[in-house]
C-alpha positions in Angstrom: -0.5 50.1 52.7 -0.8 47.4 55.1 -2.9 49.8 57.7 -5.5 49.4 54.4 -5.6 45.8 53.7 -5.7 45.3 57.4 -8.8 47.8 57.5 -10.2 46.5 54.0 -10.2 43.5 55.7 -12.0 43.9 58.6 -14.2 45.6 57.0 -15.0 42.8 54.5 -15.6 40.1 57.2 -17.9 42.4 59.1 -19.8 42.7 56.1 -20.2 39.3 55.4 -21.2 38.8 59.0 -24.1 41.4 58.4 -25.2 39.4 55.0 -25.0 36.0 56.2 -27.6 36.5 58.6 -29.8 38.2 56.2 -30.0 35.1 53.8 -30.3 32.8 56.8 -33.3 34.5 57.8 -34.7 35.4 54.3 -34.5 31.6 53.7 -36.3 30.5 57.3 -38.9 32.8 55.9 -39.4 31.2 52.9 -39.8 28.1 54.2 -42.9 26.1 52.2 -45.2 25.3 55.1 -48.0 24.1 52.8 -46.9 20.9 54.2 -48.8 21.6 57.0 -52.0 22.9 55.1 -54.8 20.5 54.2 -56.7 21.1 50.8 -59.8 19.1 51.6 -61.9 19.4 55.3 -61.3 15.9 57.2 -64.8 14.9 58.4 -66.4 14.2 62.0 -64.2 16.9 63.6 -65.5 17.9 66.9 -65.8 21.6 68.6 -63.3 23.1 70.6 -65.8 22.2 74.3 -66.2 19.1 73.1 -62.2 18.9 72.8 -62.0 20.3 76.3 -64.6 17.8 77.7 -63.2 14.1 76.1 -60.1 14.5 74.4 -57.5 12.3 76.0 -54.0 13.3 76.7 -51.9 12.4 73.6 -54.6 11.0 72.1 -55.3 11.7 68.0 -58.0 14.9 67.8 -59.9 16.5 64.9 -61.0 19.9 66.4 -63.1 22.7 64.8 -62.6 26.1 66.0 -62.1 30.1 65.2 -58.7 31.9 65.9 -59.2 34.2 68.3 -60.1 34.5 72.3 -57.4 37.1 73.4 -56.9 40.4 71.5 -53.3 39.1 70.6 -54.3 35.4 69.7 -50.4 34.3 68.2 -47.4 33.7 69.7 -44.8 35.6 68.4 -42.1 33.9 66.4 -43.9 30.2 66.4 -47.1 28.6 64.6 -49.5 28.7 67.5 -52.4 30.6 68.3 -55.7 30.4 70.7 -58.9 29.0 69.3 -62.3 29.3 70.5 -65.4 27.3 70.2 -67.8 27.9 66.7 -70.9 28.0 68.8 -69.6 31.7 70.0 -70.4 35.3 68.4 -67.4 37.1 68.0 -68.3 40.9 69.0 -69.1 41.9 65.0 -71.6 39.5 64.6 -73.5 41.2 67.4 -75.8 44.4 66.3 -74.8 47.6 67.5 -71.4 46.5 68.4 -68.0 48.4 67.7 -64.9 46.5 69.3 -62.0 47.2 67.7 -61.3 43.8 68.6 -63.8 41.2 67.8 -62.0 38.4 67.4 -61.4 38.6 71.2 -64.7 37.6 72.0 -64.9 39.9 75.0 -68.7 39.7 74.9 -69.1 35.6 75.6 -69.0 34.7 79.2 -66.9 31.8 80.5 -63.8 32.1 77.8 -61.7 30.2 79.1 -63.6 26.8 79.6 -64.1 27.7 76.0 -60.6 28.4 74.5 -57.8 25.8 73.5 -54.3 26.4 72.6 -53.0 25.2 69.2 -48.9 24.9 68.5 -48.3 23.6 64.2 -45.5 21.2 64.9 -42.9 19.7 62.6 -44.1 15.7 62.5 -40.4 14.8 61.9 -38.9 17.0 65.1 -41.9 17.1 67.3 -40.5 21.2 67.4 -43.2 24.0 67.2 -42.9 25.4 63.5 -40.8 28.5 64.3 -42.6 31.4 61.9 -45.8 33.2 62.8 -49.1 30.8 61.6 -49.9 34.6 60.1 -47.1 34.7 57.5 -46.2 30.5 57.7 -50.3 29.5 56.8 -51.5 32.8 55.7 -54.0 32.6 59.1 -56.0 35.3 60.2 -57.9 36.6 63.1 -61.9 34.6 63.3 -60.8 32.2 60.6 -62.3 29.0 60.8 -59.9 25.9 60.6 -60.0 22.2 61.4 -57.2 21.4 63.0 -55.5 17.8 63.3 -52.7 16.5 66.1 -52.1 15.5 69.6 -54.1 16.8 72.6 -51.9 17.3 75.4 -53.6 17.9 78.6 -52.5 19.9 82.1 -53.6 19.3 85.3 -55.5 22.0 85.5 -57.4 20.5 82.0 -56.3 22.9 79.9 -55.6 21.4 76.1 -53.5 22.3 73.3 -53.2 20.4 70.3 -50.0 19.5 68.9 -50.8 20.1 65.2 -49.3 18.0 62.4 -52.3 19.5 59.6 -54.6 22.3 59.2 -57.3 23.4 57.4 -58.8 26.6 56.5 -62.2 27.2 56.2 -63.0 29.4 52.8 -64.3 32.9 54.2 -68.1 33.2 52.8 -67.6 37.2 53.6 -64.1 38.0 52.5 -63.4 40.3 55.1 -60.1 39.9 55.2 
């Protein structure tokens, strides 16, 4: 009898160690992150080369861009992504052409000089929202948003933009 409640036991804290984590992480992923989400387009925002060219580091920027410039443009496990400059034809707006891909923009030259970095971060901790911008904003590859933050600069003048808001851009198509 006591080899059973021993066993019943263990058995029961091993279970609740498997559920615990479950509704941990079943309430990380229902986190509202609307917070972060603008309803209305902020005006005067500037393009992602302009961004590049005269944003200063920590300074307050309003850049317009499309998600996209790598075949994988997200970071796994965190609201951040790569964003390209508007002027730019993503590969399906190009007659004739089939890449699988086209929010990699594997047809402009020059990417990179083209091509920021943007991280959604929690205006209270500073800390990079930890969910994917695909399930946390509902963000898709070549959406157009107007993103709001910090520009933090490297020394080799690369920028990312410490998001506090974001907006989406309605999709005119719906290809989604």
């Amino acid at each position: 009898m006591n080899r059973l409640v021993v066993f019943l036991s263990v058995i029961a804290s091993l279970a609740t160690a498997v559920v615990v984590p479950r509704v941990v992480v079943a309430r990380e992923a229902g986190k509202d992150e609307s917070k972060y989400l603008l309803k209305e387009e902020p005006k005067d925002a500037m393009g992602v080369i302009d961004a590049r060219a005269k944003a200063k580091d920590k300074g307050d920027v309003l850049v317009v861009g499309r998600i996209g410039g790598r075949k994988n443009p997200w970071v796994k496990g965190a609201a951040a992504f790569s964003l390209v400059d508007t002027s730019l034809k993503a590969c399906n707006e190009r007659p004739g052409d089939t890449c699988p891909t086209p929010w990699d923009f594997c047809c402009e030259g020059n990417l990179p000089k083209q091509t920021l970095f943007v991280t959604v971060v929690d205006e209270k901790t500073g800390q990079t929202v930890k969910q994917d911008a695909r399930e946390a904003l509902k963000l898709h590859e070549l959406d157009t948003v107007v993103v709001q933050g910090k520009a933090r600069r490297d020394k080799k003048g690369n920028v990312t933009i410490a998001a506090s808001k974001i907006y989406v851009r309605p999709d005119k198509e719906a290809t989604k």
